[in-house]
N, C-alpha and C positions, 0 to 999 in steps of 0.2 A: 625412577622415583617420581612419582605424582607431585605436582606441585600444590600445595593447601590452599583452596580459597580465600582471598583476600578480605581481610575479615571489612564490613562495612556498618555503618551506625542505619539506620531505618531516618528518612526525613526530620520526622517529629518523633515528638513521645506518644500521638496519638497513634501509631500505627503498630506500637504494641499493643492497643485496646481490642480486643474482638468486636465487629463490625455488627451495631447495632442499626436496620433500615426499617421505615415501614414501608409498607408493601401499596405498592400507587400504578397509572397505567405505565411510568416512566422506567421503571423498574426493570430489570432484564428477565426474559423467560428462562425459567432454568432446564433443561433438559437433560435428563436421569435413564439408566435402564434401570436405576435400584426394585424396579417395578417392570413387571411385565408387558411390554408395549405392541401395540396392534402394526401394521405393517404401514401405514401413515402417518404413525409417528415415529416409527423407527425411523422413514425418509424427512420426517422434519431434523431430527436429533441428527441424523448424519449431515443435511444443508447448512445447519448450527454450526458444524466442527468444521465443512470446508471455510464460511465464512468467517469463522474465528482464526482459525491459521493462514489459510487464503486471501481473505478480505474479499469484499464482492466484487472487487475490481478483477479478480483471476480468477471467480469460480468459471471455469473454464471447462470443455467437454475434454482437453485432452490432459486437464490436471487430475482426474478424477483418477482413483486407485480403486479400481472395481475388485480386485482381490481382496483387500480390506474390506472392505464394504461387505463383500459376503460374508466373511467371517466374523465380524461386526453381528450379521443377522441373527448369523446363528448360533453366536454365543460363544466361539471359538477364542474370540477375545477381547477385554475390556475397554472401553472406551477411551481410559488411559491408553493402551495399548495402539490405539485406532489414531487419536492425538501424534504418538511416537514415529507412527509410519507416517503422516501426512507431512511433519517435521522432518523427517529426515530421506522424504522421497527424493526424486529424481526434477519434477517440476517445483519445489519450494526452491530446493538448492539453485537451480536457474535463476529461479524469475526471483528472489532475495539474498540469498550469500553472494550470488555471482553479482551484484547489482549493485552492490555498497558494500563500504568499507564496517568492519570488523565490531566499530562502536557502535553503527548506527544499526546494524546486526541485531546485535545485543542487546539494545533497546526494543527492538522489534518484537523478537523472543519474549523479554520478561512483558512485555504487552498485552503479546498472546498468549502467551503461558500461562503465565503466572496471574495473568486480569491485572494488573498496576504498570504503573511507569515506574523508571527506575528511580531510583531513592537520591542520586547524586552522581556526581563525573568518577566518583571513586567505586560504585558499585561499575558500572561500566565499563572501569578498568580492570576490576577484579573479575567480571566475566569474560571479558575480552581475553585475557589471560589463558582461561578453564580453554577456552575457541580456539586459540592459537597453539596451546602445548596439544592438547589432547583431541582435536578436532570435532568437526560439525554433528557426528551421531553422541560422541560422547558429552558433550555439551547439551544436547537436546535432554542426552539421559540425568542430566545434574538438576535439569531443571524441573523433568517431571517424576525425578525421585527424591524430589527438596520433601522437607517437612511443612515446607510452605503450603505447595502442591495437594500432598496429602490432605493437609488441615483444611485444602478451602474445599479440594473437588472430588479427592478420593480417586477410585478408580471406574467413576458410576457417570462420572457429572461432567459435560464439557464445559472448558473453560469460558469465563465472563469477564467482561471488564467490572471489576466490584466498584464498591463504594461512587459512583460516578454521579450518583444523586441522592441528597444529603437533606435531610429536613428542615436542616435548619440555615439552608443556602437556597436564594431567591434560582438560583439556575445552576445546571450539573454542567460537569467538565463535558468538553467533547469528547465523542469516541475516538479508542485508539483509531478505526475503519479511515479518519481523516486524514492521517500521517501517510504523505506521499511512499510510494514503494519505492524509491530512491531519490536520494541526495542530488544537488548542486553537483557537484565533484564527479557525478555519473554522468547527469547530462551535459557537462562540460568535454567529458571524452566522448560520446556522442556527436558532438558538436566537432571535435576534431577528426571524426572518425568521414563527416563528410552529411550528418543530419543537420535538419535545421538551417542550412544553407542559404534559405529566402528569408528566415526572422533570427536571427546570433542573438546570444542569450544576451541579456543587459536590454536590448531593443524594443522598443514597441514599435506596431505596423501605425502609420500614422494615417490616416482618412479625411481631406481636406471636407469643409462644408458641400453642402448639395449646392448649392448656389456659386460657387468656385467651380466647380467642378460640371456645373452646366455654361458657366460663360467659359470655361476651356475647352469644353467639346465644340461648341459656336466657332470662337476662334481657330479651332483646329479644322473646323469643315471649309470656314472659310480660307483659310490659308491653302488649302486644296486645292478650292474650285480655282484661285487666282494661280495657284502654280501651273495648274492643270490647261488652262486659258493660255496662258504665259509658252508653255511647249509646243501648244496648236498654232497661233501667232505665228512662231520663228520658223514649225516648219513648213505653212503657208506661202513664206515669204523668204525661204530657200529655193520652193519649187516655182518662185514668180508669180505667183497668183496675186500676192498681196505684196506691198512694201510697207513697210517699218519707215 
């Protein structure tokens, strides 16, 4: 038996309003096949989708699904569809499921997916939930066969971070693209794993002044030549040459 999403309230009451923007350079591009596209934009529309689920930080030569991608071109299947594979590949599940824990998952997803952050620590729980009973493709599938899904992108349109600039707001949120690809909690076991070794997390690397740091070099040469002196000396005056 499937367990029923857990039902969640939306932030505000503003976010049951349909999303009124005007159109500025800050605005996101939106990328459609709903329209027949020349073969330079079909590769801008697919860079959109790696950087949307990927982030620029992994568009990577060996995350790329060249099988999608063809069939992408040639109509075989919807961009919905192109979203669902890059979500539920072989390199997303590495480099994000396997890298954080469950919640911070979850947020990542409705990010990418869905263009918003999540609504609250109970939507989060209530996805985290869907993740856990029914696992990582079916999870992907809840999300891009939400009505949400539907109503902002269809199955034409890759996903956008919405609303992230507002008219009537002196400056827009940051993009999701700034939320690290894993938590504390990851590089923590990293750090036990044997990373990080010369800087342990909590530490800063400290750089005395340039002027410290040239009367200690001074100090340090001369401490040399006197040691250095100091060895010639004695053995001098082992082999009788000299006395002490």
């Amino acid at each position: 038996m499937t367990i029923p999403l857990l039902e969640y309230p939306p932030s505000t009451q503003n976010q049951r309003v349909a999303g009124y923007e005007v159109p500025g350079d800050e605005q996101p591009k939106l990328y459609s096949t709903a329209n027949l596209l020349s073969p330079s934009e079909m590769d801008e529309l697919i860079r959109a989708a790696y950087s949307q689920i990927f982030n620029e930080q992994q568009i990577l030569k060996s995350n790329r699904q060249t099988f999608l991608e063809s069939q992408l071109r040639f109509g075989q299947i919807t961009v919905r569809d192109f979203i669902r594979g890059l979500a539920t590949s072989e390199p997303f599940w590495q480099r994000n499921y396997q890298t954080n824990n469950n919640y911070r998952f979850v947020q990542m997803c409705v990010q990418r997916i869905l263009g918003r952050d999540v609504y609250s620590k109970r939507e989060k729980l209530a996805w985290s939930i869907v993740l856990a009973t029914n696992g990582l493709k079916n999870f992907i599938d809840a999300l891009l066969d939400s009505d949400e899904y539907l109503e902002n992108f269809g199955d034409h349109t890759v996903p956008y971070q919405r609303r992230r600039i507002i008219a009537q707001r002196t400056q827009g949120d940051l993009p999701f693209a700034r939320m690290p690809r894993y938590a504390e909690d990851y590089r923590t076991q990293l750090q036990q794993l044997g990373y990080f070794k010369y800087q342990p997390i909590g530490f800063k690397t400290y750089y005395p002044p340039a002027s410290v740091r040239f009367v200690a070099g001074v100090l340090t040469k001369a401490g040399a030549v006197v040691l250095l002196g100091g060895t010639i000396a004695i053995a001098l005056s082992a082999w009788g040459i000299i006395s002490l």
